[in-house]
C-alpha positions in Angstrom: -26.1 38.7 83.3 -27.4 40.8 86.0 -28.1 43.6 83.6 -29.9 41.6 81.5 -32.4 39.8 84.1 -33.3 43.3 85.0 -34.1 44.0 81.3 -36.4 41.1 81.0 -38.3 41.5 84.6 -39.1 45.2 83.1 -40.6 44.4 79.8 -42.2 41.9 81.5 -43.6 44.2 83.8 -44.9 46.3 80.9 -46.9 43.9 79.6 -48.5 43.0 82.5 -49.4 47.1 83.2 -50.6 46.7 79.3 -52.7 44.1 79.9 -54.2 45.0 82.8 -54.8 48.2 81.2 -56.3 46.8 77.9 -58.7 44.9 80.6 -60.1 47.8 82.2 -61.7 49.4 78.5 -65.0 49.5 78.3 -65.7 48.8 74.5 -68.6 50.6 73.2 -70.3 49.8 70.7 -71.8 52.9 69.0 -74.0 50.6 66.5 -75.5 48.6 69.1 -79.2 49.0 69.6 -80.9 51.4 72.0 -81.9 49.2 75.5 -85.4 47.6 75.9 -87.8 50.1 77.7 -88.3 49.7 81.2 -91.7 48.4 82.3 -94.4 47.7 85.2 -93.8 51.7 86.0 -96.0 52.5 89.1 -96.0 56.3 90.2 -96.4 57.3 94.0 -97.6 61.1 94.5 -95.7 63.4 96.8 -95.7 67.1 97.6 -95.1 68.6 94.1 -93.7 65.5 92.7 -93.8 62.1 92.0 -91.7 58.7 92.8 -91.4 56.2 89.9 -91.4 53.0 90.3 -90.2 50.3 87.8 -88.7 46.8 86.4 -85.2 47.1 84.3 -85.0 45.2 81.2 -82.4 42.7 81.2 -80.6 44.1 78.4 -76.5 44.5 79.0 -76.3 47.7 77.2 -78.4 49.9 79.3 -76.9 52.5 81.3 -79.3 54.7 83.1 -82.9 55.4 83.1 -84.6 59.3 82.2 -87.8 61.0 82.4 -88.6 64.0 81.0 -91.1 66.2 82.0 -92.9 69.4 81.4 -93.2 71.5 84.8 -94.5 74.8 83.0 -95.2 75.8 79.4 -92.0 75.5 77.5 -89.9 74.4 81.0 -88.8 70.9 81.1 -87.0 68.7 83.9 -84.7 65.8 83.5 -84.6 63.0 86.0 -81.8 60.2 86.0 -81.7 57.3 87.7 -79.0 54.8 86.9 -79.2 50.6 86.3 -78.2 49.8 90.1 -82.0 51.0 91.2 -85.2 50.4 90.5 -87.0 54.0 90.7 -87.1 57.7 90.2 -87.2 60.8 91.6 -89.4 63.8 90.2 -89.7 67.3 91.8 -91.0 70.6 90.8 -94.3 70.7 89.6 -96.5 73.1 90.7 -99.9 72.4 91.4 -101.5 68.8 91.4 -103.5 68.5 87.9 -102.1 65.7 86.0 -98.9 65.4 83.9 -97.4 63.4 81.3 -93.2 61.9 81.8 -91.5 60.2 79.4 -89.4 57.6 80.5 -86.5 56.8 78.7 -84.2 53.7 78.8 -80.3 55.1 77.8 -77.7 52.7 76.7 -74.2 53.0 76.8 -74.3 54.5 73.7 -76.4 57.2 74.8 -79.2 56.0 72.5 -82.0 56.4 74.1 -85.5 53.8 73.8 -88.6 54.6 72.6 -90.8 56.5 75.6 -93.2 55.1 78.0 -95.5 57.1 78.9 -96.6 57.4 82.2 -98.9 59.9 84.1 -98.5 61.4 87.4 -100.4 63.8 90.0 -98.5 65.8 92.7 -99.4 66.2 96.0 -100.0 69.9 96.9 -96.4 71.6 96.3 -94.7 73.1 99.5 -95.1 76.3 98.3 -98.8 75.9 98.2 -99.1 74.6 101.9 -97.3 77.2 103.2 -99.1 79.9 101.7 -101.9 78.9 103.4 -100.5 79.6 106.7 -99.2 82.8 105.6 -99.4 85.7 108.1 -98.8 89.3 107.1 -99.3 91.7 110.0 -98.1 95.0 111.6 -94.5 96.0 112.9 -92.3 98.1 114.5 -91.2 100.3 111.5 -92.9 98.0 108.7 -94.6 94.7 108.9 -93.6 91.0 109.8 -94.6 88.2 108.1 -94.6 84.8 109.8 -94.6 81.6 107.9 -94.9 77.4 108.6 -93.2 75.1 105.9 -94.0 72.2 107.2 -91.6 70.2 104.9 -88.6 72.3 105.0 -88.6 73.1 101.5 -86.0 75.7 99.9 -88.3 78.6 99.0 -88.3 82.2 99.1 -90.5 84.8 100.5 -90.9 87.4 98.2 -92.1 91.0 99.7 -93.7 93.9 97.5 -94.9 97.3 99.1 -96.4 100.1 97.7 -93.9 103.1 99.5 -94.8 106.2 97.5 -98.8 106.1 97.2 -99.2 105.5 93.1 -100.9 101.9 94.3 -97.3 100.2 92.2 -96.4 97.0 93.8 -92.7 96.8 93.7 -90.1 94.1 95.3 -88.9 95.4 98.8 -87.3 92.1 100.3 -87.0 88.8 99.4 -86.2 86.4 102.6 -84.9 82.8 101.4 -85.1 79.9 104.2 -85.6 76.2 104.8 -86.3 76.1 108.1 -90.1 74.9 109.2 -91.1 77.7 110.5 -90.3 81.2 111.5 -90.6 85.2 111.2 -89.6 87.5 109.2 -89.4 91.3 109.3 -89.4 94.5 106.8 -88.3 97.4 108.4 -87.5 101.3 108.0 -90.9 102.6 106.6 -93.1 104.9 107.8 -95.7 104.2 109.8 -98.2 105.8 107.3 -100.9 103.0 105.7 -99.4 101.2 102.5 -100.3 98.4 100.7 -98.2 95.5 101.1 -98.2 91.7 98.8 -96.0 88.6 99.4 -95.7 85.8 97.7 -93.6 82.5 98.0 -91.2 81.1 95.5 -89.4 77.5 95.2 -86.6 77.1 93.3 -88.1 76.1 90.5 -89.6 79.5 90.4 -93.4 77.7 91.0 -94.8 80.7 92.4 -97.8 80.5 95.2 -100.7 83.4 94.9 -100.2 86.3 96.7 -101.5 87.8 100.0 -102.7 91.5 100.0 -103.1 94.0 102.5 -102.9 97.6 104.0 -101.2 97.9 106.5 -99.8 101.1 108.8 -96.4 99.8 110.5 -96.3 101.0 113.9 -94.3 104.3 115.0 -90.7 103.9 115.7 -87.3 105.4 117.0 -83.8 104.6 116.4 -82.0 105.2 119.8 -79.2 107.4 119.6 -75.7 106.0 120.2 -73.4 105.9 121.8 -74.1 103.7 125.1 -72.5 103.6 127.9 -71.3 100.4 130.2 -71.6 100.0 134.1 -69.5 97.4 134.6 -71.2 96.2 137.7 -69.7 93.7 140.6 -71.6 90.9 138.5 -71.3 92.2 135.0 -68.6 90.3 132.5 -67.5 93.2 130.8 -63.6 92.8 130.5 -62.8 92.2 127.0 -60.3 89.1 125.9 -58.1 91.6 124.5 -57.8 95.3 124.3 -59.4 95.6 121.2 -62.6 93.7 121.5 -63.9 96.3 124.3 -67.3 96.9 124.9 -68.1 100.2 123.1 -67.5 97.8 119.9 -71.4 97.1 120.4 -72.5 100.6 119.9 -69.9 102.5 117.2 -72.5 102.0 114.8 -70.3 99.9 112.6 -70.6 96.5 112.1 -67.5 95.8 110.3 -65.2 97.6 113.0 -64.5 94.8 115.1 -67.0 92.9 118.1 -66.7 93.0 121.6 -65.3 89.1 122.7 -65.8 88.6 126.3 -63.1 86.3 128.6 -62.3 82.8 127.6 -62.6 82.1 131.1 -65.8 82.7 131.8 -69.1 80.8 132.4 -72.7 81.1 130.8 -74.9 82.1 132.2 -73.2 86.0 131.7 -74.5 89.0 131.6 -73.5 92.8 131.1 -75.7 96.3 132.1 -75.5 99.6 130.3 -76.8 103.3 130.3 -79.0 104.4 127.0 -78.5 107.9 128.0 -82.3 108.1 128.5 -85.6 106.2 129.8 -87.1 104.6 126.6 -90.0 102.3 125.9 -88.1 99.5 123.8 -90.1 97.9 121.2 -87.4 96.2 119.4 -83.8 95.7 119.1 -81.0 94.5 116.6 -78.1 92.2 116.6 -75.3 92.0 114.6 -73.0 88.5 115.2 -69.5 88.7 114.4 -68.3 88.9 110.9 -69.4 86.2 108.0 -66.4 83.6 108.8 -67.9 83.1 112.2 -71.7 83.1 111.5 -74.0 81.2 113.2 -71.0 79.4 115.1 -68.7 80.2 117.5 -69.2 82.4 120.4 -71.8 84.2 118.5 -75.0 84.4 120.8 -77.7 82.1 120.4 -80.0 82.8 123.2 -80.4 85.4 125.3 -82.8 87.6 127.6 -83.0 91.5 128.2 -83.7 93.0 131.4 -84.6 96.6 131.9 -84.8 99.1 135.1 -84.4 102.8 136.5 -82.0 101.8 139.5 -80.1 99.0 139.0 -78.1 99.7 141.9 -74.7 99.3 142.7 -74.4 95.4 143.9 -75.1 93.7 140.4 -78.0 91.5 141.6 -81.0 91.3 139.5 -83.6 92.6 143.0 -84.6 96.0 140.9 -84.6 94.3 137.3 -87.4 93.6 134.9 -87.1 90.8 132.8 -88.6 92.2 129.3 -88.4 88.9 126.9 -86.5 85.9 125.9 -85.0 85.6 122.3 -83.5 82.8 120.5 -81.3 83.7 116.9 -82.8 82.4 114.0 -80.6 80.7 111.2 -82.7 81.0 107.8 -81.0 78.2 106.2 -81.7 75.8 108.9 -78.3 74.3 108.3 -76.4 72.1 110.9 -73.7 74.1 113.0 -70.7 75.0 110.6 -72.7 75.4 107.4 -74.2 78.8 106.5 -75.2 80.4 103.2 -74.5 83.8 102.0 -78.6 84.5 103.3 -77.5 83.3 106.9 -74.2 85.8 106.9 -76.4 88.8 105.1 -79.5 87.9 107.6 -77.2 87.2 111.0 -74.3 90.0 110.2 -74.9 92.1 107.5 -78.3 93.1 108.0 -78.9 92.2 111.8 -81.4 90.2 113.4 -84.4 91.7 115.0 -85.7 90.5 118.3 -89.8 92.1 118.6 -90.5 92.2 122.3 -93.9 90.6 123.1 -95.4 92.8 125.5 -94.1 96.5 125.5 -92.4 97.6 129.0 -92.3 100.9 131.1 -89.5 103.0 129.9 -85.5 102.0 130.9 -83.0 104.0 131.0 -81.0 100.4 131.7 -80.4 97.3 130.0 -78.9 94.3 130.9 -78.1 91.6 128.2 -78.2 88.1 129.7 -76.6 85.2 127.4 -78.0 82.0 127.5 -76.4 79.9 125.0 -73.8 80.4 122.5 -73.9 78.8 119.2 -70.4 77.3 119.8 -71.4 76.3 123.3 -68.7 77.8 125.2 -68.8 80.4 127.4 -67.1 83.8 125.6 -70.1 85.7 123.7 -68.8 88.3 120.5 -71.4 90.5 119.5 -70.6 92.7 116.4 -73.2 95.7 117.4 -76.4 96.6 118.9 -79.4 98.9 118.3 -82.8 100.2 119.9 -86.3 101.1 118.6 -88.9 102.5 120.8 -90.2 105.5 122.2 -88.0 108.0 123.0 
């Protein structure tokens, strides 16, 4: 008897499942007739695009709503929007003459309504802004270019130099960002006149005009490595571990490990070392530890440099020169714990350059004073770091 109640409770749970599962089809009707357009479409201009407006039909078989668009010859853009709201975003046009959408109603079915046809003029695109506050100019060992973007648009900053004299433009850098505003730096040429061009570039590839000039970078030195470390009564120099010492920052490779100071430790910190030499610093590079810390951690984030010919034996700061304050740039802009492959390449890879505003006497000594870490604890890693000047 037993065996058989449990027989019936289980075909009876089957055809409960079935019917609950026959329920949840969605029965489409592939004959059924495309939706009624949408209508009452209003457009509001914004910077390279446009926000549509619009009333749905009341028509059970549509689905979503399309545009499509021309954004340059032979180049078209879909946008989608689907039957819960009301508008429409379009994006990458790239000037502000006027342009034709199509708007589409979709049904279920996929088919799609007859178009209305509605036209729209952009704002002035990002890129476009931005160019216009374009600054090329002089640096240490190439030039710098320094940029606003005032809407924190994903675009690139595409550099072109002339390096061998036969007046050829060709690509020498190409920095990517999102960040409002900031500087960036081409280094390792000559200091001999070239012509230089930039030009910015959304992701769309819109491209802005481009800026022209000659320009002779301003003479340079790499200082030789290695350096050596004082360790002075108020220096944090003692590594966490034996092999994150300090001569990590000056091997020359910035893949063979960082120097990591105490956990224990408290920000402000600071450690002092011996170039060898008295130089007049123009520059210097910094190389945060490897891609999987980034931008995080306790990767240094703001910092100052002091400089002196007798820093004395005490640790105080009485004989030092403070020769600038720098804060690390993250191209992407991202939040702390997001970076993309342009931050790791721009932060470890590559290094960051730090200019120094005015330039000082010649040092022999440096002392690197962190601020802030990006992590905001008190241990500071630093992968490796290099010296231009004077020699």
């Amino acid at each position: 008897m037993k065996k058989l109640m449990y027989l019936i409770a289980g075909c009876l749970s089957l055809l409960l499942l079935q019917c609950k599962t026959e329920d949840r089809l969605d029965h489409l009707d592939p004959n059924a007739a495309a939706p009624a357009q949408v209508y009452s479409i209003k457009s509001e201009s914004k910077p390279g695009g446009a926000i549509l407006t619009y009333k749905l039909p009341a028509d059970p078989n549509l689905s979503y709503v399309k545009a499509v668009y021309e954004i340059q010859p032979g180049v078209f853009r879909e946008g989608k929007s689907s039957f819960y709201t009301d508008s429409l975003k379009l994006e990458g046009f790239g000037d502000t003459r006027e342009y034709t959408v199509k708007v589409y109603s979709i049904g279920k079915n996929e088919k799609a309504s007859a178009p209305v046809e509605v036209k729209v003029t952009p704002l002035t695109p990002p890129i476009e802004s931005s160019f216009k506050e374009l600054v090329m100019e002089p640096g240490f060992g190439g030039i710098k270019i320094k940029f606003k973007n005032e809407f924190a648009a994903n675009m690139a900053i595409v550099v072109m130099a002339d390096t061998v004299g036969n007046d050829v433009l060709l690509p020498v850098q190409t920095f990517y960002t999102k960040t409002v505003a900031g500087t960036f730096a081409v280094r390792g040429l000559t200091s001999a006149p070239k012509k230089f061009s930039v030009y910015l570039r959304d992701r769309w590839n819109n491209k802005s005009e481009s800026l022209v000039k000659t320009i002779a970078p301003l003479f340079e030195q790499k200082v030789p490595k290695p350096f050596k470390a004082l360790k002075l009564p108020t220096d944090e120099y003692e590594p966490v571990e034996s092999q994150y010492p300090m001569d990590r920052m000056w091997d020359d490779k910035v893949d063979n490990g960082v120097f990591a100071s105490r956990h224990n430790t408290s920000t402000p910190q600071w450690f002092t070392f011996d170039l060898g030499r008295a130089v007049v610093i123009s520059r210097m590079k910094m190389h945060q530890r490897h891609p999987d810390y980034t931008y995080t951690g306790a990767n240094v984030k703001r910092f100052e440099l002091w400089g002196t010919n007798d820093p004395g034996l005490d640790g105080a700061f009485t004989n030092w020169k403070l020769l600038g304050t720098f804060k690390s740039f993250k191209p992407s802009g991202l939040p702390l714990g997001r970076a993309t492959a342009e931050d790791n390449n721009y932060g470890h890879t590559q290094g960051e350059d730090f200019d120094l505003e005015e330039i000082p006497l010649a040092y022999r000594y440096l002392r690197f004073k962190t601020l802030e870490t990006y992590g905001g604890g008190a241990q500071i890693t630093i992968a490796e770091l290099s010296f231009w000047g004077k020699l």
